[in-house]
Structure formats: structure tokens, C-alpha cells
N, C-alpha and C positions, 0 to 999 in steps of 0.2 A: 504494500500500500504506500509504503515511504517513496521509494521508485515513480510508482504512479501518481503521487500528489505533484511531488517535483514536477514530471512529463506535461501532467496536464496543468498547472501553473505556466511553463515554458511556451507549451501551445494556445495557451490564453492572451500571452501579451506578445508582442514585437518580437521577432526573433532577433534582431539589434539588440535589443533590450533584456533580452531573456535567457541569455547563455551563459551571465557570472550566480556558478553557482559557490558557498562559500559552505563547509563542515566544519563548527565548531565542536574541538572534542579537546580532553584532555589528552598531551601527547605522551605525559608520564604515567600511563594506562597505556599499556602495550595491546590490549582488546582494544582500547579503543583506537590507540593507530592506527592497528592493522583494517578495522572496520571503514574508519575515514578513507585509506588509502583504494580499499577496495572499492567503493561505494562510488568516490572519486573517478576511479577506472571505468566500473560502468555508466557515470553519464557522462563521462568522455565519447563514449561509446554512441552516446544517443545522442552526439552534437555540442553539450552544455562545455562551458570551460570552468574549470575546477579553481576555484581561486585559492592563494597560499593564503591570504593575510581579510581582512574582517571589511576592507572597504571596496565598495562600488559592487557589492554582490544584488542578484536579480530576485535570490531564493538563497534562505539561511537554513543549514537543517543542522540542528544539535546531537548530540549523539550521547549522552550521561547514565551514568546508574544511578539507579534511584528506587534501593530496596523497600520503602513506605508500601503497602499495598500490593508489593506486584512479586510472586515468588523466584525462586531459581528459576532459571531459565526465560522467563516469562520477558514480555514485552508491552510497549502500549507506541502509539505512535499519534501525536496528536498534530495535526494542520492549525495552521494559523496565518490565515493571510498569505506573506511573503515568510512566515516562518515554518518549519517543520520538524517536533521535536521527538527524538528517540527514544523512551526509556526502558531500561534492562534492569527485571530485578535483582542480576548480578551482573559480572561482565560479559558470560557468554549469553545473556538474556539479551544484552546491548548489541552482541554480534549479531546474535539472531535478527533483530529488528532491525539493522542498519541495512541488511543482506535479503531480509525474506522476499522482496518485491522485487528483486533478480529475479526469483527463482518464479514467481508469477508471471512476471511480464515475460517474460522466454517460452513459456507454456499456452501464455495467449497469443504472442507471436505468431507461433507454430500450429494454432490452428486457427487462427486468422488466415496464414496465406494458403493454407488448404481447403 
């Protein structure tokens, strides 16, 4: 869903406009690096430019744990606007949620063009 918020936010506005996407994540959280970096990769993939640093971005999506409410593994992913926030209710809860809308959007893909 995270994947897809981003996409369809991207295909809402200006495609000028709508390519800096920016992942704020902690990078002394090696889940969440490596989540950032992947996440990054895929919507390179899909056109967007992945920004290093917090300005002139089109679309924010945060990436944090945040065990209150949400168990191992677990996730929640909430849209906002230009924002789109990730939470894991541990670190691999945060991978999961940064990554699970790959694994959708590849499945609809693939039978979309069939």
C-alpha cells in the first residue's frame, strides 16, 4: 500500500513536480537502512528520484518503529497528504511495511498486462 500511495500521489500531480521522493529513516537502525535503500530502489524503478537530504521533496514517506499498539512483526502505514508514514512494531515489522507494496504492485503488474 506504501508503494501505491507514493505511485498514485506521483500520478496525481505534475510529473515535473512529482519525482523528489525523500525517506526519512533513522540510519543508525540498520532495518531501517536497508529498508530506505530498498524502497528507494524501487521507485527509482517507477520513475521517482530518491532524494538524499529532507528538501524540495514531492512525497515524504517515514519509515520508524513504533512498538505502542502494533506487535512483532506487525505494521501500519498511514497516508497523509504529501506525507506517508511507516510503522513496525519492531524493526523487521518496519521492513515488512516499507517493502510489502513491492510485492503487491508486481502481482498487479503481472496481471494487469495479461
Amino acid at each position: 500500500m506504501l508503494l501505491a500511495t507514493a505511485l498514485a500521489y506521483l500520478a496525481m500531480t505534475s510529473l515535473a513536480e512529482a519525482k523528489n521522493v525523500y525517506i526519512a529513516h533513522d540510519p543508525s537502525l540498520v532495518q531501517a537502512d536497508y529498508a530506505s535503500r530498498k524502497l528507494g530502489d524501487i521507485l527509482k524503478a517507477q520513475g521517482a528520484y530518491h532524494r538524499d537530504d529532507g528538501w524540495r521533496y514531492d512525497c515524504l514517506i517515514s519509515i520508524a518503529v513504533n512498538g505502542h499498539g502494533l506487535a512483532a512483526e506487525a505494521f501500519t502505514i498511514k497516508p497523509e497528504g504529501r506525507h506517508i508514514t511507516v510503522y513496525g512494531g519492531d524493526a523487521r515489522g518496519m521492513v515488512y511495511g516499507a517493502l510489502a507494496e513491492d510485492v503487491r504492485s508486481r502481482g498487479v503488474a503481472g496481471a494487469s498486462a495479461g
